[in-house]
N, C-alpha and C positions, 0 to 999 in steps of 0.2 A: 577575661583577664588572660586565659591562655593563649586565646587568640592575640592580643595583643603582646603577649609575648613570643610569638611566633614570629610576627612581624618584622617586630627589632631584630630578632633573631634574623632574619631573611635581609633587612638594610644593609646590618653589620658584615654579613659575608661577600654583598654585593659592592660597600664601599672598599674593603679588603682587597677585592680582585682589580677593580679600577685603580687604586693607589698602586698596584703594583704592574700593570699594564703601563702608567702613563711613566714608572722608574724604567721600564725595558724602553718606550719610547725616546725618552730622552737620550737615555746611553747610546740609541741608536742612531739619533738624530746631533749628536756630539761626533761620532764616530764619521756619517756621512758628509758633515759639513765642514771635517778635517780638522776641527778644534781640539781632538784628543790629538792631531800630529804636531798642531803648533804648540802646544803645552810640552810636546816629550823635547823637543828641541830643544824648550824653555829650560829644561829641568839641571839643577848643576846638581853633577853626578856623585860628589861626595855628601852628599844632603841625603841622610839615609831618611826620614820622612817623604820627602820629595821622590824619592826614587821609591819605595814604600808606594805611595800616591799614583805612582803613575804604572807601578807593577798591575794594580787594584785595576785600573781604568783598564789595562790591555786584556786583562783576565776577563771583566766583564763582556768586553768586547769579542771577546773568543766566544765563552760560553752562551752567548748571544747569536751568532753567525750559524742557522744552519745550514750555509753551504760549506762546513767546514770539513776538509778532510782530512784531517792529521791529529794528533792527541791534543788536548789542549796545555800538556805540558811543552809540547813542542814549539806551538802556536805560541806559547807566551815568553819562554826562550829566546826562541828566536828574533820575535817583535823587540825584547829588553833587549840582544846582543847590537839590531841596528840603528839601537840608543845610546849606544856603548855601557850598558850594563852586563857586563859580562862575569861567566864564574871563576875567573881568578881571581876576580877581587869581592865576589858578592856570593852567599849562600840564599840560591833561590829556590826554596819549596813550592812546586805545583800540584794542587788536587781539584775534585770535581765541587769540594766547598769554598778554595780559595787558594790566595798565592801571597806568601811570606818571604821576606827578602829582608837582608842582614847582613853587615861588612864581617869577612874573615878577617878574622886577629892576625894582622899580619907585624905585631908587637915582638915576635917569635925572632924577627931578625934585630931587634935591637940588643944593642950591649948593655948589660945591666948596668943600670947607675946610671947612663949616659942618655940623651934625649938627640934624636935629629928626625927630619925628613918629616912629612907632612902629615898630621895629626885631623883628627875632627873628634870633638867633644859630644858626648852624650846631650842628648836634649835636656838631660836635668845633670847636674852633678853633687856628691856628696858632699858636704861639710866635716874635714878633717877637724873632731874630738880638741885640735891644738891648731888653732889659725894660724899661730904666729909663724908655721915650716912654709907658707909660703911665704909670706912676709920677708923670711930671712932669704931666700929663694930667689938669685938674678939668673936670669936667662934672657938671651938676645933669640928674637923671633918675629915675623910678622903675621898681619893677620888683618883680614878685611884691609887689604893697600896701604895700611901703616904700622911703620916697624916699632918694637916695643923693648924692653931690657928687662922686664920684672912681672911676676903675677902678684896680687895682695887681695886678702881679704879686710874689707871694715866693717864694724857694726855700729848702725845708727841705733840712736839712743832711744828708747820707748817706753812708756808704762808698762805694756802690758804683754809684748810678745818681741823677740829681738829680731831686724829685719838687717839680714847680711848680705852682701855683695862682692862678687869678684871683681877686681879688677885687674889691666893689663897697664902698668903706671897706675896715672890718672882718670884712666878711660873705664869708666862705668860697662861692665858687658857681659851681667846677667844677676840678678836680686833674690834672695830668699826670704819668705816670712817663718818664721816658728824657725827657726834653726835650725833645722833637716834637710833640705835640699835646694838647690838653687838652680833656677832657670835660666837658660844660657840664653843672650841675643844671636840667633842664627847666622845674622851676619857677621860673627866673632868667633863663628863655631868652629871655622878652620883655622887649622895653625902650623904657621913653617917654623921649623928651629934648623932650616937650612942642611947643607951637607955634614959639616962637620960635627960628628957625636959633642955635645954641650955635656959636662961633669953635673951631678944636681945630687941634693942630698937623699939617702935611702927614703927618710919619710916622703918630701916633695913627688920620687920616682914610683913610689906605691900609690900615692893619693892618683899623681897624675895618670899613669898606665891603667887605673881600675876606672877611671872616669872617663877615658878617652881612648882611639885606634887608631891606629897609624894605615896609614891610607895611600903612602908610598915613598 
């Protein structure tokens, strides 16, 4: 018996080191067949997951490289800046466990009450306690190539759990189950309220500023 479990013992640490031999080769083998360069090309820059994503891949790729001569905070810097991810508009933490990357609240130059210039929405957003403050809520803005005049919450009717949605008009552009949060379609995730500061109700300007960063 002990023998036998000795054994497993001995599979288990030898499938361990292969599973993780064949993750360094891939990353490697991504890295040399230029598929990690065509992907950062890919990547739009206010898409804080996507640039998230592609932080992760350069890091890898560092910590990876032992002909490397520079810190790997440097290494990873650098690689984001000739991606145009740069630190004026991104807070990017590098260590020897990983790299974390986050838009700076750049909400700091807006005028209270008022809304303009170029927004991105959290991957999920809260559900304001009183739907109806967007409802009552016009603003002119666009988003994913067409122009909108209004956000609105509805809620489809259910037995058992209420299932809510934002939309921008008519246009369906992210759903909640249970009431608590709703998930945005990415491609709705940006938003222009153009140059001129738009007036919006205090509630509207709270919901909206705590859910979303303005990005330029």
């Amino acid at each position: 018996m002990q023998k036998k479990k000795g054994i497993s013992l001995i599979v288990l640490v030898i499938t361990i080191i292969v599973m993780i031999i064949l993750a360094a080769a891939v990353i490697i083998s991504m890295s040399n067949n230029g598929v990690i360069d065509r992907a950062n090309n890919a990547v739009n820059k206010t898409n804080l997951k996507e640039v998230q994503d592609l932080a992760s891949l350069i890091w890898a790729e560092a910590y990876l490289d032992e002909e490397r001569t520079d810190t790997i905070e440097n290494v990873v810097k650098d690689k984001l800046e000739e991606q145009g991810v740069t630190e004026d508009k991104w807070d990017i933490q590098v260590s020897d466990e990983g790299v974390t990357v986050a838009l700076k609240n750049a909400a700091s130059g807006t005028e209270e009450g008022k809304l303009s210039g170029e927004w991105v929405f959290n991957e999920q957003v809260s559900i304001p306690e009183d739907t109806g403050i967007v409802n009552t809520q016009s603003i002119n803005f666009s988003s994913n190539g067409s122009s909108f005049t209004s956000m609105n919450f509805t809620e489809a009717p259910t037995y058992n759990v209420p299932i809510i949605s934002l939309n921008y008009d008519d246009t369906e552009v992210g759903i909640g189950v249970g009431g608590i949060e709703i998930e945005i379609d990415v491609t709705y995730s940006i938003i222009n309220f153009g140059s001129t500061p738009q007036e919006v109700s205090e509630e509207f300007y709270d919901w909206f500023t705590s859910n979303a960063t303005k990005v330029s």
